[in-house]
C-alpha positions as CSV (number, residue, x, y, z in Angstrom):
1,X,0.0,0.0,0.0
2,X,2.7,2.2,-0.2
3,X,1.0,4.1,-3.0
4,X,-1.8,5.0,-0.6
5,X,0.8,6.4,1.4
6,X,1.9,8.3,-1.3
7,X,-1.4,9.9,-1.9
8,X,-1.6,11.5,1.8
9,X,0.9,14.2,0.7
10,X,-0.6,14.4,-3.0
11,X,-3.6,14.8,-4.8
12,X,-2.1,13.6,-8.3
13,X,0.6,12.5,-10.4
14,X,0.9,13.7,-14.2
15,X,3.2,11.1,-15.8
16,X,4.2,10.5,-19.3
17,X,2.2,7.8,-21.0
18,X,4.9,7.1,-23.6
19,X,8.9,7.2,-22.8
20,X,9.6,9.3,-26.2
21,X,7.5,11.7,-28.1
22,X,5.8,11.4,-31.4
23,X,8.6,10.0,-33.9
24,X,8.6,11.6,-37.5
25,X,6.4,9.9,-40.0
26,X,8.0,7.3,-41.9
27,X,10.1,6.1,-38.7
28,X,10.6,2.5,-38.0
29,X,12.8,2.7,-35.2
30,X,13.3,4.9,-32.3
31,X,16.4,4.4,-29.5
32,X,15.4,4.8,-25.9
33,X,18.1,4.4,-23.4
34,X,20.1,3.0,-26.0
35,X,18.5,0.6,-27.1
36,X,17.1,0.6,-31.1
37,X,13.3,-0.7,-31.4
38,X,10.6,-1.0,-33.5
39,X,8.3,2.4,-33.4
40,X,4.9,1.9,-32.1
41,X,1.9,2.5,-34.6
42,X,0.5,4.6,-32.1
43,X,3.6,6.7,-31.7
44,X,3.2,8.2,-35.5
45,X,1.3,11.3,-35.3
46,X,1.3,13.8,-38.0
47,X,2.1,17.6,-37.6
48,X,2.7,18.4,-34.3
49,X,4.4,15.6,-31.9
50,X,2.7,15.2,-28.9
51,X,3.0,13.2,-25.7
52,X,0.2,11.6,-23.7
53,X,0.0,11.8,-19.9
54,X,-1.6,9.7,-17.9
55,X,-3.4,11.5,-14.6
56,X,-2.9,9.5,-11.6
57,X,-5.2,9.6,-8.2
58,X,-5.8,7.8,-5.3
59,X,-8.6,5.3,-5.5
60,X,-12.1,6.7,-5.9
61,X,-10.8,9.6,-7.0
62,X,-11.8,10.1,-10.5
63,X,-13.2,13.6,-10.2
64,X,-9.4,14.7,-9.4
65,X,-8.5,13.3,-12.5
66,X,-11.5,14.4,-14.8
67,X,-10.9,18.1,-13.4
68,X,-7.1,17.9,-14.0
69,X,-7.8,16.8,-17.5
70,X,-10.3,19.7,-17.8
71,X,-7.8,22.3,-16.6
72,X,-4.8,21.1,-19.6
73,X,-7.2,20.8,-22.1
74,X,-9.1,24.8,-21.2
75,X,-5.3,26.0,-20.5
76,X,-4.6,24.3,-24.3
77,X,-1.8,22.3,-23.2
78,X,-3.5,19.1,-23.7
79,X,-6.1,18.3,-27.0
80,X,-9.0,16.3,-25.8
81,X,-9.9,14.3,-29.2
82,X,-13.6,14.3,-30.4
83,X,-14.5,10.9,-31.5
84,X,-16.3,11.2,-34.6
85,X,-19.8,9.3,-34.5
């Protein structure tokens, strides 16, 4: 339970979701701590090369993350996407 611990002295964690940004189109490989491997379809984004966070909160704690989220994506430093129906 040390993460509950953790979560006494904070309300959230922003962490990367990927180790590397967006690669450029057309990649097949990208290093990471020296190691050479196979880019990640996901990873290829076109024009501008973003990195996704993940929003981390103690158990039951959703509404910390859904207002975080909120917050970076009214400030513009996150893009929500719109899923097209």
């Amino acid at each position: 339970m040390r993460m509950a611990e953790l979560f006494k002295d904070v309300d959230a964690i922003i962490a990367s979701a990927t180790p590397v940004s967006a690669t450029p189109i057309g990649a097949e490989t990208v290093t990471i701590a020296g190691e050479t491997m196979p880019v990640r379809r996901t990873w290829k984004r076109p024009g501008r090369m973003p990195i996704g966070v993940q929003i981390i909160a103690a158990p039951w704690r959703e509404d910390i993350c859904l207002r975080i989220a909120a917050a970076l994506d009214a400030a513009g430093i996150v893009k929500t996407p719109i899923a097209a129906l």
